[in-house]
N, C-alpha and C positions, 0 to 999 in steps of 0.2 A: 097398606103394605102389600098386597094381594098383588096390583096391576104392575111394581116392576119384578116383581116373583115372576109373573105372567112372560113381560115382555122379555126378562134374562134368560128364560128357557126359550123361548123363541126365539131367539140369538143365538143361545145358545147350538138349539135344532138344525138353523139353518146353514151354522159351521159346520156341523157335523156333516150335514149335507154335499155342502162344497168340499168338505176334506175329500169323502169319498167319493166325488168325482173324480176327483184330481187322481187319489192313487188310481181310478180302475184307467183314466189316461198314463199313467206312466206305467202302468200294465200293459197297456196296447204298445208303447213307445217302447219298451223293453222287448214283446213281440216281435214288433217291428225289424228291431234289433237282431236279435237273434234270426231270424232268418234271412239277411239281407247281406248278403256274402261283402263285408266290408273289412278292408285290410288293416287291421289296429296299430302297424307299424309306424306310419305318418304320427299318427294319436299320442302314441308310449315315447318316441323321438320328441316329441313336442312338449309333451309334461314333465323328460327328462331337460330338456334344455333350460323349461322355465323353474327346476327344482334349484339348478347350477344359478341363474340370476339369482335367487331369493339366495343362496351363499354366499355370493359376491355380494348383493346388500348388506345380508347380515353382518359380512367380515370388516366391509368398508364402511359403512355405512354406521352401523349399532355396535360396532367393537365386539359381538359376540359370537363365540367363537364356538360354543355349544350348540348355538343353532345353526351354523354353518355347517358343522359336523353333520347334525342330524339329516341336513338336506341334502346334504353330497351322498350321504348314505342311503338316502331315498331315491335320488340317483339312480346308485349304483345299482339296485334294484331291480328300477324298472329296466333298465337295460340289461342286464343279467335275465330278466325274463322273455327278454324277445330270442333267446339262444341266437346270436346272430356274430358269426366269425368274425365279421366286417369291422364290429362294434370293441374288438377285444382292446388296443391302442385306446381310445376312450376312458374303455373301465381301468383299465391299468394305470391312466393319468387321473382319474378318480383315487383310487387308492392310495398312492404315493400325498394323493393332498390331503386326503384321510389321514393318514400315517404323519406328516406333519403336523396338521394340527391338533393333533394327540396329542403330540411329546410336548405341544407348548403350557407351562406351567401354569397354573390355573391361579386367581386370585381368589380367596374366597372374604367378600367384601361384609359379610353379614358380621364374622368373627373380629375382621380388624375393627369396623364401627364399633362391636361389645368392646372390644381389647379399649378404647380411646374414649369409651363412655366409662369404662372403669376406672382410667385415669382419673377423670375430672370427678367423680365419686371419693377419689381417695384424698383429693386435693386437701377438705376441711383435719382431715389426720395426721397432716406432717407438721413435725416439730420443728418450728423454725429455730436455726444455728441463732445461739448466742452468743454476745459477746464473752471473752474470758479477762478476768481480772486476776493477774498472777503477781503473787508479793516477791518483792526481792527475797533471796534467802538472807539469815544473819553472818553468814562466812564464819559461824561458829563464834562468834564477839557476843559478849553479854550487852545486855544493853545499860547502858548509861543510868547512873541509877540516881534520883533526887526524880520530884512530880514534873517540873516543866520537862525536863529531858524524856522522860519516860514517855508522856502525852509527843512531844515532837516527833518521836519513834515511830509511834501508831501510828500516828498521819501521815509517815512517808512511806508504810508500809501497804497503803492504801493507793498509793502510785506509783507507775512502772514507767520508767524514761526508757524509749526504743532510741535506738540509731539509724541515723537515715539511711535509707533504702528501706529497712526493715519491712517486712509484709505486716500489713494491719488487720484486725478482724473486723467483720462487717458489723457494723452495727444492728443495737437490736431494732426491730420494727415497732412502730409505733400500730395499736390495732387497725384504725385509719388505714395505714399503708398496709397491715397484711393481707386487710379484705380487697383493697386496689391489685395486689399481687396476686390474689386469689382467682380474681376477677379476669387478669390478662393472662392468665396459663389458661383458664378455662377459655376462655376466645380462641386462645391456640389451639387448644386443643379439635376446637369446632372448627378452624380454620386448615384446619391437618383433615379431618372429616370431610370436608368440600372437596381440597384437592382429593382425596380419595376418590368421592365418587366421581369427580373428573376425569382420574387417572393422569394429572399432573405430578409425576412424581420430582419433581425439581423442587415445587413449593411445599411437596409432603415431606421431603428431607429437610430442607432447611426452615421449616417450622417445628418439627421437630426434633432437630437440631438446637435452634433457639429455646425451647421450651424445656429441653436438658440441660443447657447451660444455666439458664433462671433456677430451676430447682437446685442443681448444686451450688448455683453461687450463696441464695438467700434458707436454703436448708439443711440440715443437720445431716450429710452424707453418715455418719457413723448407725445412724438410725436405720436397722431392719427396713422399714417402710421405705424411708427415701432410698434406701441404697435398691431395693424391690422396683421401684417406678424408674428407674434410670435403667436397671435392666430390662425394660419392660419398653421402654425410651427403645435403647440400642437395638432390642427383637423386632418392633415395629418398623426402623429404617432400615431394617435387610430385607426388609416384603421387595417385593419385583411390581410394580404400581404401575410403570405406563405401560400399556397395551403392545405386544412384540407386531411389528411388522412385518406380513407374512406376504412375498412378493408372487403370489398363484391366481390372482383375478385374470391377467393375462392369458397363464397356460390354463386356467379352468375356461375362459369363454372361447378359446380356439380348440381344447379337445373337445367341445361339442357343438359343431356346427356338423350334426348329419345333413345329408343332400334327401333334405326331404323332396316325396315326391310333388307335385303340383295340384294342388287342388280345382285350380279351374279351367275347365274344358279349352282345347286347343283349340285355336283359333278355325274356322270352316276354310280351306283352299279358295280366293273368286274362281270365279270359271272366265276361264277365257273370252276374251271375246268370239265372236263368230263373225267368219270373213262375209263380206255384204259383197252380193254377187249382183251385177247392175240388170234393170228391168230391160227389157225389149227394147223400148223407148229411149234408153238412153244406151243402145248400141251405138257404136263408131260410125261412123258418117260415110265413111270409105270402105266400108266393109258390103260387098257385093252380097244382092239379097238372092238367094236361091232361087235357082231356076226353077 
């Protein structure tokens, strides 16, 4: 047990070792720094521009619009710290996209998932509507008096003849079928959940939608409970689900293109040529040679 005690401190050691190289290097590198008369303007323009991309991803990109916020604001920041008049158009188109995406209403998706998990919890508690079995009344007539007649009575008393059109009630369920029914609200309900974290709010209306309609058709609206989950139904199709389309990627990537300055050395001038002036030798032929 002794030898890798041995070798993990020795490992250990030697990190240690390279740590503190490194920091007394970024010691010197910070030195460096500091006295090396360098313009941080280029630098803060360039971290601001890449703060504005990471917005415009967030916004387009991830739908989120809190971290779009935060970055724009970080932004604004660093340009606010260079005190530079030049910069003020910039920040000003900062702020207005700040201030828009503020006002845009926030979904908060942890509460709806609870809201829609609480649903399908209360599912096994509602009373499903029963059929109703209503006696004719007697219109005040005694009834018929001798046993066949008396007995004929009862039995017709036991059936209700509607008129057509009449509305019918829905029959009772069988348990088979209630657990079936049970079964496909809870689906919807998961399927209301999906479109959520989508933010398709077209399928999270009309599921449910659908899922209100099944409860009041096959359950006892009179019942506390169900009549509780139907308002609970209509609360959840007033959420605001798809994501607002905010049209500032545009005006955010043209308010920040500062004219940074150049980082790499201007090119050297050539030098001209130089005029080639002809040898002795290859003087003109006609040219009289000095007396």
């Amino acid at each position: 047990m002794a030898d890798p005690e041995l070798a993990l401190a020795r490992q250990l050691a030697a990190q240690q070792m390279q740590l503190a190289a490194a920091q007394r290097e970024l010691g010197q590198l910070r030195g460096l720094i500091a006295v090396t008369d360098v313009d941080p303007r280029p630098w803060r323009l360039a971290e601001a521009a890449h703060l504005v991309r990471l917005a415009n991803h967030a916004l387009r990109i991830d739908d989120d619009i809190d971290s779009a916020v935060r970055a724009l604001l970080a932004a604004k920041a660093v340009l606010m710290e260079l005190h530079d008049p030049s910069l003020a158009p910039a920040i000003a188109t900062l702020e207005q996209d700040i201030d828009l995406m503020e006002r845009v209403p926030r979904l908060n998706e942890d509460d709806a998932l609870m809201r829609l998990e609480a649903l399908t919890a209360d599912l096994p508690e509602l009373p499903i509507k029963l059929p109703s079995y209503v006696a004719d009344p007697a219109n005040g007539e005694s009834p018929p008096e001798g046993g066949v007649a008396l007995a004929l009575n009862r039995i017709a008393t036991l059936f209700k003849f509607r008129q057509r059109g009449e509305s019918t009630t829905s029959p009772l369920l069988e348990p088979a079928e209630h657990r079936y029914l049970e079964l496909n609200l809870a689906l919807a309900l998961e399927r209301a959940q999906l479109a959520l974290l989508r933010r398709d709010a077209k399928l999270f209306d009309q599921t449910l939608e659908d899922f209100g309609s099944a409860v009041a058709q096959f359950y006892d609206e009179g019942d506390d409970r169900v009549a509780g989950v139907l308002t609970e139904v209509a609360s959840l199709r007033a959420l605001q689900v798809a994501v607002p389309v905010l049209d500032i990627a545009t005006q955010l990537t043209l308010s920040m293109r500062p004219e940074l300055p150049s980082t790499e050395p201007e090119p050297e001038p050539e030098p001209e040529p130089e005029p080639i002036e002809p040898t002795p030798s290859e003087a003109p032929a006609n040219e009289e040679a000095p007396q």
